[in-house]
BARORO-138170 format. One line per 2 residues: number of its first residue (from 1); for each residue z, y, x of N, C-alpha, C. Coordinates in Angstrom, 3 decimals. Layout:
BEGIN
NUM> Z/Y/X/Z/Y/X/Z/Y/X | ...
This chain:
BEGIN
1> 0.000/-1.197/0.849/0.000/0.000/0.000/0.000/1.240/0.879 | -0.805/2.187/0.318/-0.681/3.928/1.240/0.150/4.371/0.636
3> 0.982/5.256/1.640/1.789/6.023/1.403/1.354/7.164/0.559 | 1.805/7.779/-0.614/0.821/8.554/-1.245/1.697/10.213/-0.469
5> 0.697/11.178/-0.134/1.159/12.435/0.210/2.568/13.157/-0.353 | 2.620/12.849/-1.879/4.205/13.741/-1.894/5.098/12.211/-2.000
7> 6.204/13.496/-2.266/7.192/12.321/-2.084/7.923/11.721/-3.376 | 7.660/10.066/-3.186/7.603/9.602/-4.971/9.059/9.250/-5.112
9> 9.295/9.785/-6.469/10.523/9.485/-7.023/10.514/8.228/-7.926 | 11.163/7.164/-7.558/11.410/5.930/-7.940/12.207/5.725/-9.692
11> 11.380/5.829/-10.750/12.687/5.542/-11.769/13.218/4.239/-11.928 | 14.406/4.236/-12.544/15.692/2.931/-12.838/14.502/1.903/-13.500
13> 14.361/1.172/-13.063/13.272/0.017/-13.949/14.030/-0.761/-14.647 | 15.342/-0.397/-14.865/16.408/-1.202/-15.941/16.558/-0.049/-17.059
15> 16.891/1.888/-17.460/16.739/2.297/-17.548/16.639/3.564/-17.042 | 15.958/4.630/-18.678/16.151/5.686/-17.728/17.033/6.921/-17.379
17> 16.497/7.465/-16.766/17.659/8.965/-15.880/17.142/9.473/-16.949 | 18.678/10.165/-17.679/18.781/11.349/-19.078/19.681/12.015/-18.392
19> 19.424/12.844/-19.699/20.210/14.289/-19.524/21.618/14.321/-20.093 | 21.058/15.483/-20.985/22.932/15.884/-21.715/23.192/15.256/-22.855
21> 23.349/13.417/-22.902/22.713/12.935/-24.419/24.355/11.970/-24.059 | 24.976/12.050/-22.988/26.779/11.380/-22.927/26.209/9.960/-22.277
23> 25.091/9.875/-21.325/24.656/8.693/-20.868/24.426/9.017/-19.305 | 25.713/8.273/-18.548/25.879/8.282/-17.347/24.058/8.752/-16.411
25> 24.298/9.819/-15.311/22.853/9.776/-14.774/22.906/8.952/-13.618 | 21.833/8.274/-13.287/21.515/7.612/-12.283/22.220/8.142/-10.970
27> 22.466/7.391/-10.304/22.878/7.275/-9.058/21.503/8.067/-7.732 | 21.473/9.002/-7.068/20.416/9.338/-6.733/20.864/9.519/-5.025
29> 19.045/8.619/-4.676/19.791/8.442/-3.228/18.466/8.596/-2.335 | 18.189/9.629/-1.488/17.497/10.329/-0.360/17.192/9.132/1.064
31> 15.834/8.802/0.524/15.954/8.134/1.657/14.791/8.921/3.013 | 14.692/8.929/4.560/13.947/9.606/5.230/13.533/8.644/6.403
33> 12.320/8.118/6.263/12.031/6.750/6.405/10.697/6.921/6.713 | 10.350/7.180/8.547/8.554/7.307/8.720/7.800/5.932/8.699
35> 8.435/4.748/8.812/7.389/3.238/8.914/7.560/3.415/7.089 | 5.999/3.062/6.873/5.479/3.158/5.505/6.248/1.367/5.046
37> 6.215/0.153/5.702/6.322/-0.777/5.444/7.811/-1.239/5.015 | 8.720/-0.520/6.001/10.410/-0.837/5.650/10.865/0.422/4.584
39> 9.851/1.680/4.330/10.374/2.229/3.415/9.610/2.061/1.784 | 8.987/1.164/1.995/8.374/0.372/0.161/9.418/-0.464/0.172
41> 9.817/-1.154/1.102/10.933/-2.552/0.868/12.372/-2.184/0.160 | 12.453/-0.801/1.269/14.138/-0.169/0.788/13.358/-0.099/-1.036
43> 12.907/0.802/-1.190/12.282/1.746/-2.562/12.887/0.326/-3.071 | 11.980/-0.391/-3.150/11.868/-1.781/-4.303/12.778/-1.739/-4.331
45> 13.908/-2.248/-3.636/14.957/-3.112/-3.821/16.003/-1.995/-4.155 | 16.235/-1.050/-4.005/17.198/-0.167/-4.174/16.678/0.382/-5.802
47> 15.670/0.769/-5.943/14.892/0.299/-7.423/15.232/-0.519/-8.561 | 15.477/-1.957/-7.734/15.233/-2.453/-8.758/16.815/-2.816/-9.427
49> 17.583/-2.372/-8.654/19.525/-2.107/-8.631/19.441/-0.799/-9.543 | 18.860/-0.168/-10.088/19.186/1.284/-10.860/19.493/2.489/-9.534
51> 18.852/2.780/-8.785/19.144/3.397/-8.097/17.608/4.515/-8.594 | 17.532/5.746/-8.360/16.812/6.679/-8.688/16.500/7.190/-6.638
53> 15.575/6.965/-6.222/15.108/7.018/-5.073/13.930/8.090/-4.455 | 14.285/8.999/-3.556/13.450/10.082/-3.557/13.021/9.387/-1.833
55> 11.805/9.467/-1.576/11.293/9.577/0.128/10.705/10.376/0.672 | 11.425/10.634/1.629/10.597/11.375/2.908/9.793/10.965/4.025
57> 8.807/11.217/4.983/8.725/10.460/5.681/8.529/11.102/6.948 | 9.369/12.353/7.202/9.211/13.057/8.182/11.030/13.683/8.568
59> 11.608/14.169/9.256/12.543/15.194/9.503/12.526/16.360/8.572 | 10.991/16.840/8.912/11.136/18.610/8.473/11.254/18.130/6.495
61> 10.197/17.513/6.075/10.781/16.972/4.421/11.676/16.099/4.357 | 12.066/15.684/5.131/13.785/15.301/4.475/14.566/16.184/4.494
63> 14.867/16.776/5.435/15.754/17.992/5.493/15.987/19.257/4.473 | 14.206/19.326/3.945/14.110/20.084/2.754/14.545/20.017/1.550
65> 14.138/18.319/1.405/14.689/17.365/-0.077/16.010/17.729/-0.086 | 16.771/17.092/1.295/18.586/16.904/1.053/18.547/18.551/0.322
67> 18.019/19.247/1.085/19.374/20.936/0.947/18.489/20.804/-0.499 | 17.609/20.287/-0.936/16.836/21.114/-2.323/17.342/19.889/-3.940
69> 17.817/19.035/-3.257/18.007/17.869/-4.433/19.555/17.368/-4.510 | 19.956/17.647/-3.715/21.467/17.327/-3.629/21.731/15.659/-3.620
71> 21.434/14.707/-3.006/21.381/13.464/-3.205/22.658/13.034/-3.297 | 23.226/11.631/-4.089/24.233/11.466/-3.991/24.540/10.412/-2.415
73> 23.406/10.084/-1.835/23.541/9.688/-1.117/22.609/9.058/0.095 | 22.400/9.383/1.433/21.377/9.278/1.927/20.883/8.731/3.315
75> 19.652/7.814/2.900/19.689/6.783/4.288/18.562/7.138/5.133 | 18.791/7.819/6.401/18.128/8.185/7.984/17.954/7.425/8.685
77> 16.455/7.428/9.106/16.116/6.796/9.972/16.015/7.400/11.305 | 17.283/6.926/12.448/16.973/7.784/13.490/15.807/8.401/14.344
79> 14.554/7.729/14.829/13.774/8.189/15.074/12.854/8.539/14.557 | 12.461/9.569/14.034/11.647/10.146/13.258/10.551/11.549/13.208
81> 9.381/11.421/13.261/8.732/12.626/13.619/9.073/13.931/13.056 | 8.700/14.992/13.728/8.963/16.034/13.864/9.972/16.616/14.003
83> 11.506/16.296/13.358/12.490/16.654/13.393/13.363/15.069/13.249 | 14.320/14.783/14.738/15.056/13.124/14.476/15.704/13.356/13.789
85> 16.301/12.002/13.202/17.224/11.977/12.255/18.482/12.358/12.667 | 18.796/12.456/13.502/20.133/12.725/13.809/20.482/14.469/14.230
87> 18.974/14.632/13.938/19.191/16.183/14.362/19.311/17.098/12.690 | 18.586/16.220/11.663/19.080/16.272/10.028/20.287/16.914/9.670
89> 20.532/15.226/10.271/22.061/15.172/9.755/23.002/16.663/10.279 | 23.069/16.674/11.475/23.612/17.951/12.007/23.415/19.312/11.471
91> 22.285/19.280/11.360/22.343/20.670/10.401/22.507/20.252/9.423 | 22.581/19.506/8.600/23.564/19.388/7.358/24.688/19.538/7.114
93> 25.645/19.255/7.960/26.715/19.110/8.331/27.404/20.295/8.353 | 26.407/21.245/9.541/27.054/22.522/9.808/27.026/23.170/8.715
95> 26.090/22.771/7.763/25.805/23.591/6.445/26.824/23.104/5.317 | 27.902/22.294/6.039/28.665/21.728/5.307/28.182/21.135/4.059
97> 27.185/20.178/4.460/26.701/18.970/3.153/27.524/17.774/3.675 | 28.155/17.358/2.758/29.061/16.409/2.908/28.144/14.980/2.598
99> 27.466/15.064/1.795/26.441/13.944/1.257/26.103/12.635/2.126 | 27.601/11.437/2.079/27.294/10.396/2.950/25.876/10.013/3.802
101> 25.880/9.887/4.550/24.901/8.979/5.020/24.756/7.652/5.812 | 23.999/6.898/5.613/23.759/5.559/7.007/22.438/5.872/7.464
103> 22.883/5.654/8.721/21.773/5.887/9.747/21.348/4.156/10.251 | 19.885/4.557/9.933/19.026/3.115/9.954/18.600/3.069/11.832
105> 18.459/2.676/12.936/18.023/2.808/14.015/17.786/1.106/14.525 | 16.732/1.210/15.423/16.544/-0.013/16.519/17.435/-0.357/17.373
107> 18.157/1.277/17.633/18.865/1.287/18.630/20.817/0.403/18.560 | 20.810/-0.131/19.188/22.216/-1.400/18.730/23.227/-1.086/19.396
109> 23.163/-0.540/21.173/24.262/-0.319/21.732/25.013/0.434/21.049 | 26.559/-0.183/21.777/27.673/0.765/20.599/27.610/2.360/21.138
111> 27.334/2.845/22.386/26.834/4.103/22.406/26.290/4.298/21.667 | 25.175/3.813/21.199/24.300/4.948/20.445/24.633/4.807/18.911
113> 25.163/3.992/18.432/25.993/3.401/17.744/26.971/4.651/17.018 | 27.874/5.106/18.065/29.063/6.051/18.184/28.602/7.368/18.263
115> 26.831/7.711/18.969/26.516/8.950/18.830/26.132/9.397/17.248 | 25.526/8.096/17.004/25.055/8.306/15.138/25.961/8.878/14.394
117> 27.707/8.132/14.646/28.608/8.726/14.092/29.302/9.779/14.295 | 29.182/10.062/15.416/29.763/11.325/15.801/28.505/12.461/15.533
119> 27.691/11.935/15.333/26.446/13.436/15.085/26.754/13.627/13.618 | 27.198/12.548/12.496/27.944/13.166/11.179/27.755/12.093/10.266
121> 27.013/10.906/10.956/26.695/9.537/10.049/27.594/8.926/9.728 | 27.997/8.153/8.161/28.994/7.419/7.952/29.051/6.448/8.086
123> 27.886/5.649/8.145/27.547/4.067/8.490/26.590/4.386/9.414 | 26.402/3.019/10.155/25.297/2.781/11.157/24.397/1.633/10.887
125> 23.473/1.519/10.476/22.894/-0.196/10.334/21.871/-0.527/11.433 | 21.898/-1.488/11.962/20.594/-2.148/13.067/19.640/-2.489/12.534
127> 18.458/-1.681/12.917/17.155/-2.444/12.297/16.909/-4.224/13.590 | 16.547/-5.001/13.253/15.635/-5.671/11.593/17.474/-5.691/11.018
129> 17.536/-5.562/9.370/18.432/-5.700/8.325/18.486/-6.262/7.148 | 18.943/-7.143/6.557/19.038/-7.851/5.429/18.991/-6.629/4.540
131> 18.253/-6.634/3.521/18.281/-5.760/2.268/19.232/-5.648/1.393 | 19.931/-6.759/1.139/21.253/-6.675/0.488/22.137/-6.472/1.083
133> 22.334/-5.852/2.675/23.357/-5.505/3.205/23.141/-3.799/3.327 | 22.058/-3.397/3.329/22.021/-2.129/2.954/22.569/-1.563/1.429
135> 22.168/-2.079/0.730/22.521/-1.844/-0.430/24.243/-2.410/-0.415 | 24.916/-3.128/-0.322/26.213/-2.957/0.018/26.793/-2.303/0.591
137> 26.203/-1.463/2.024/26.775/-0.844/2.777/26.619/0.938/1.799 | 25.402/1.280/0.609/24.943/1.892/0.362/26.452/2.502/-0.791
139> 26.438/1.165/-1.410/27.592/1.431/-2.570/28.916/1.441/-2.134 | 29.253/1.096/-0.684/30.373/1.105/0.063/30.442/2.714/0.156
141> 29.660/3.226/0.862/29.701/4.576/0.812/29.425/5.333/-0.341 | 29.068/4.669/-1.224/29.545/5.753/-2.678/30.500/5.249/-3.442
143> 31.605/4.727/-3.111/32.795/4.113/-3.352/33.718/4.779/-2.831 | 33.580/5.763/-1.475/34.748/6.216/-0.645/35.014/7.657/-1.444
145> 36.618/7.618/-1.269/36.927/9.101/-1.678/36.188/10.270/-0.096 | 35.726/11.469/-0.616/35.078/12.259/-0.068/35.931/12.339/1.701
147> 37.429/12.605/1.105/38.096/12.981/2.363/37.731/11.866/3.305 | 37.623/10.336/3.312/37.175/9.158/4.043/36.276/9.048/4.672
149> 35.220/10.138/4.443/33.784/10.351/5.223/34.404/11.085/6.648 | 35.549/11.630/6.797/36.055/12.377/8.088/36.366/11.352/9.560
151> 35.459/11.672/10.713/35.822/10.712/11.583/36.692/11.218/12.513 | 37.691/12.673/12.329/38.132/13.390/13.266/39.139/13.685/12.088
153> 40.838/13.349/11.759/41.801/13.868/10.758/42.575/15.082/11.760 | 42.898/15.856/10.715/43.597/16.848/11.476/44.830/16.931/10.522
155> 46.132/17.156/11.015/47.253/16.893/10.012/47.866/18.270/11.517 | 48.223/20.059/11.310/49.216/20.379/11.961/48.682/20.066/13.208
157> 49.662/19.914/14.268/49.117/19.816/15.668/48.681/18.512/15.905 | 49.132/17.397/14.493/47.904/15.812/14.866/46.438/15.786/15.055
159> 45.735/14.861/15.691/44.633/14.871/15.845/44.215/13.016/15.595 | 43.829/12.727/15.149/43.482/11.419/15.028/41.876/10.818/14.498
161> 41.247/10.675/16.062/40.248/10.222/15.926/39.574/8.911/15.754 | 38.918/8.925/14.398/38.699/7.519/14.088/37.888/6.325/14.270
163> 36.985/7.003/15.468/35.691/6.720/16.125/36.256/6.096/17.434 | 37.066/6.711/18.247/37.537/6.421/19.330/38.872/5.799/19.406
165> 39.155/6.025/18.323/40.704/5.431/17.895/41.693/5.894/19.116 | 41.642/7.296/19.475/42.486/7.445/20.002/43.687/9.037/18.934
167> 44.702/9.088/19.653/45.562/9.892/18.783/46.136/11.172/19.832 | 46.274/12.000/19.315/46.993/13.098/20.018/47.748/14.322/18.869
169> 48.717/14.767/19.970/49.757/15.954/19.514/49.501/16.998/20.095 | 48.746/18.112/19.881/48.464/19.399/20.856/47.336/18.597/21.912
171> 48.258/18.634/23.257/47.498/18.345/24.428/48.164/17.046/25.018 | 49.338/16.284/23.907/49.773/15.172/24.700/49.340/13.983/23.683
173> 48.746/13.244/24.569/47.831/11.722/23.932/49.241/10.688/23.146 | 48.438/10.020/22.295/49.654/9.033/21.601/49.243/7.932/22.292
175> 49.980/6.630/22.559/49.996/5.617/22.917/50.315/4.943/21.494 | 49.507/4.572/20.842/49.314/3.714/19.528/49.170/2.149/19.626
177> 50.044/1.718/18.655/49.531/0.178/18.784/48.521/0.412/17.436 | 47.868/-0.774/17.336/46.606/-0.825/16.299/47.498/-0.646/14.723
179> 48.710/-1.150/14.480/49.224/-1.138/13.091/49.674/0.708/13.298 | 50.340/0.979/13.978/50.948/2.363/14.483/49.645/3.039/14.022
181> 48.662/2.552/14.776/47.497/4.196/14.568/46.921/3.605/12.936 | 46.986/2.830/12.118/46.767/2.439/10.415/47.595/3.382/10.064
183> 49.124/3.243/10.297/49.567/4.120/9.445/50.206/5.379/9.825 | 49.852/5.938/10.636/49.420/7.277/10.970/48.420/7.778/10.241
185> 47.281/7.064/9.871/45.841/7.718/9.475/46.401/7.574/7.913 | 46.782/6.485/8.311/47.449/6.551/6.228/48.286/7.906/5.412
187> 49.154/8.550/6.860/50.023/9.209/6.208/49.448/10.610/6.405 | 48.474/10.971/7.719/47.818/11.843/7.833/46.725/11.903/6.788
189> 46.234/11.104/6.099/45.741/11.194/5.285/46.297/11.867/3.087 | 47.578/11.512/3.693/48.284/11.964/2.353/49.310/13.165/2.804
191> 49.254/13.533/3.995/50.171/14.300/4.322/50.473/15.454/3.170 | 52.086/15.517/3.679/53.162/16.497/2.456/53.304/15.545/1.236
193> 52.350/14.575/1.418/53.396/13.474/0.145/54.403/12.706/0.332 | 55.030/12.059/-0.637/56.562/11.398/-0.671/55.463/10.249/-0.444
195> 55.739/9.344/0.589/54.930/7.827/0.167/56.221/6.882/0.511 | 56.054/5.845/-0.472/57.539/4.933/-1.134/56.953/4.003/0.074
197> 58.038/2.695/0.293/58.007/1.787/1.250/57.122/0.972/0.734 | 56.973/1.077/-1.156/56.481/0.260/-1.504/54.751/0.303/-1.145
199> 54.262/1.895/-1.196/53.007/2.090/-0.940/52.349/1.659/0.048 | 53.265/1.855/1.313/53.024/1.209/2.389/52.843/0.298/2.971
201> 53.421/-0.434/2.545/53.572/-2.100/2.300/52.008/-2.741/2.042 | 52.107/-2.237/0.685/50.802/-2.250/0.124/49.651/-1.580/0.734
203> 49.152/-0.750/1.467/48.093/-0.049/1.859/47.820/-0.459/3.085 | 49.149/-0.404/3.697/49.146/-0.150/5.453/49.183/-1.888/5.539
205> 49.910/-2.738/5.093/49.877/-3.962/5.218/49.234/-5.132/4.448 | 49.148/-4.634/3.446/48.216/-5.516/2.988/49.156/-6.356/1.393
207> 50.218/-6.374/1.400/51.067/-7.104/0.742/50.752/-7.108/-0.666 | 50.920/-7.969/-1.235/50.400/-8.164/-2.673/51.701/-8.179/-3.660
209> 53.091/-7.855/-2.924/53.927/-7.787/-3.969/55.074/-6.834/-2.383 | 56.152/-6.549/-2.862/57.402/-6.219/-2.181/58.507/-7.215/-1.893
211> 58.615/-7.452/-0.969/59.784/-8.568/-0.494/61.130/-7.976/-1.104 | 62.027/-8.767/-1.302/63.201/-7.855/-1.787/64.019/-7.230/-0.819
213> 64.293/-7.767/0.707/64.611/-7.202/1.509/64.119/-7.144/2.496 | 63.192/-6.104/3.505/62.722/-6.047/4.547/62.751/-4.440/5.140
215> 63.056/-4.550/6.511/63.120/-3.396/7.629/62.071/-3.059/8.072 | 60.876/-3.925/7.612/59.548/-3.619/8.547/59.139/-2.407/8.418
217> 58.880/-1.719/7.438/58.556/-0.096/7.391/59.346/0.368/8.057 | 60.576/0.476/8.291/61.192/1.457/8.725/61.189/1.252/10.295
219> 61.326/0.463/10.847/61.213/-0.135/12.818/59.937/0.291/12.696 | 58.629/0.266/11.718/57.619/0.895/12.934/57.338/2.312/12.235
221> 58.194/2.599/11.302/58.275/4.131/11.458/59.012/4.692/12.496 | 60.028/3.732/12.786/60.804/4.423/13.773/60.286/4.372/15.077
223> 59.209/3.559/15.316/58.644/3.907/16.452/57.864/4.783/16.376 | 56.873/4.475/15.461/55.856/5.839/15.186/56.203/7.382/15.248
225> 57.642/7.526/14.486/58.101/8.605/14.857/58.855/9.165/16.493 | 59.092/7.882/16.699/59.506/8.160/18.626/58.221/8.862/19.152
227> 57.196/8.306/18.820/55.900/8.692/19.920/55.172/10.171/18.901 | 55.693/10.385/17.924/54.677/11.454/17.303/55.495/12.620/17.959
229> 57.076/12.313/17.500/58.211/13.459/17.549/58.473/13.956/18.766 | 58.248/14.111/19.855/58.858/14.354/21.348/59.581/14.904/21.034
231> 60.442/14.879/22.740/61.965/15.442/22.422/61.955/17.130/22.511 | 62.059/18.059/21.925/61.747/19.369/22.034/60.479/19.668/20.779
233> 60.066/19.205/19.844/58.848/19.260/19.183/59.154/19.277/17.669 | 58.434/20.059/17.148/59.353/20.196/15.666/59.067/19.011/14.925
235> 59.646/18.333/13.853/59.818/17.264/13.514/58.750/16.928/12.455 | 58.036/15.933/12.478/56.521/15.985/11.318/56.917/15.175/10.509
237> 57.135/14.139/10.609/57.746/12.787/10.013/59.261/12.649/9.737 | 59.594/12.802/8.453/60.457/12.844/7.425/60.671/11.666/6.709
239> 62.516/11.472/6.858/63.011/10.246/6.064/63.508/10.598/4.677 | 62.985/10.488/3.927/63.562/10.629/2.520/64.476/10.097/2.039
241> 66.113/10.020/2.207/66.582/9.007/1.669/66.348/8.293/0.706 | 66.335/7.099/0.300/66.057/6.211/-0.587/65.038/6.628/-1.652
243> 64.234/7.413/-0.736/62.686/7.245/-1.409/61.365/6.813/-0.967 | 61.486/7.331/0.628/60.610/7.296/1.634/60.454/7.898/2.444
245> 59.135/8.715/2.901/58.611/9.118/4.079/57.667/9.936/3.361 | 57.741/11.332/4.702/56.579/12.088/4.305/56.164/12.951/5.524
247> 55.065/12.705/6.276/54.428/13.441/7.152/54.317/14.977/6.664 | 55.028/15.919/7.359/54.480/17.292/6.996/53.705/17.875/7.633
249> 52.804/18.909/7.211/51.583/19.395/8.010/52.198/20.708/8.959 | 53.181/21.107/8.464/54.212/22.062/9.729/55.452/22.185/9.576
């Protein structure tokens, strides 16, 4: 099949995209995709899921589409004529478009991998790719609350980067164990809330009910708070008596 000159908008072949009639609108998702052959495959199949599908097949018209259509969500192909994909994304970004994306590339090393994400991508996928793993990875990212697209949290003088998984206070680095830096990001993530032992339990660990008696929250809060709190440093992490814990932002 030729690629036809503009860029075709795919309708729901289950139904269709309405208006103001109280009938949910399609899901709408930007794809920027120069091989004519892997971007009919995405179309179809993302198509034939109810997805409402716009293509580009250049940088300079994708870039136009995103700022002009508002997609709910959108898949880049890193190398791409005239303008790369990763150079898109960036000015999107700065333009503060939040509008998830996965970045499609050949390229596999976890460098380049980590540059995708750090240039503002939320997923990374390796080309050649199973089609139903795009589309999982697609609804994964329109599943996340907005704040979750952040690969850099800032909580006050915390810094917790989620790419590198490393942690810092001002200018002094955290020494994190892997559960330690979970629920750090957990609480930096809700920071100034009360979060119960029970939440924690549940989020940070995984638990499917509350034990009736256990210390475990509190020993690796109490470490967590050894390494956040230095001695001389105003205090972030708060014991609630017999309610919980609450990271404050100052």
């Amino acid at each position: 099949m030729t690629r036809p000159d503009a860029v075709p908008v795919l309708p729901n072949r289950a139904s269709r995209r309405r208006g103001n009639y109280g009938t949910r609108l399609m899901t709408r998702i930007l794809l920027i995709e120069d091989d004519t052959e892997t971007a009919e495959a995405i179309l179809a199949e993302l198509g034939d899921r109810g997805f409402e599908v716009q293509w580009a097949g250049n940088g300079v018209e994708g870039l136009a589409r995103a700022c002009a259509s508002s997609p709910d969500a959108m898949i880049v192909d890193r190398m791409l004529p005239g303008v790369d994909g990763l150079t898109v994304i960036e000015v999107l970004r700065k333009e503060q478009v939040r509008t998830p994306v996965l970045v499609l590339s050949a390229l596999g090393a976890v460098n380049d991998r980590v540059r995708g994400l750090r240039m503002g991508g939320d997923d990374y996928l390796t080309k050649p790719f199973a089609l139903i793993e795009l589309v999982a990875r697609i609804e994964a990212l329109l599943r996340r609350p907005s704040d979750s697209r952040e690969t850099i949290l800032h909580v006050g003088p915390l810094e917790l980067d989620l790419i590198e998984r490393t942690a810092r206070r001002g200018e002094r680095r955290l020494d994190l164990l892997p559960r330690e830096f979970r629920l750090l990001e957990y609480m930096m993530r809700r920071s100034d809330q009360l979060l119960t032992r029970a939440m924690l339990l549940e989020e940070v660990w995984n638990y499917k009910f509350v034990p009736a008696t256990t210390n475990l929250i509190d020993v690796h809060m109490g470490r967590l708070r050894h390494k956040v709190d230095g001695s001389g440093e105003t205090q972030l992490i708060h014991n609630v008596r017999g309610s919980g814990f609450v990271l404050r932002s100052r």
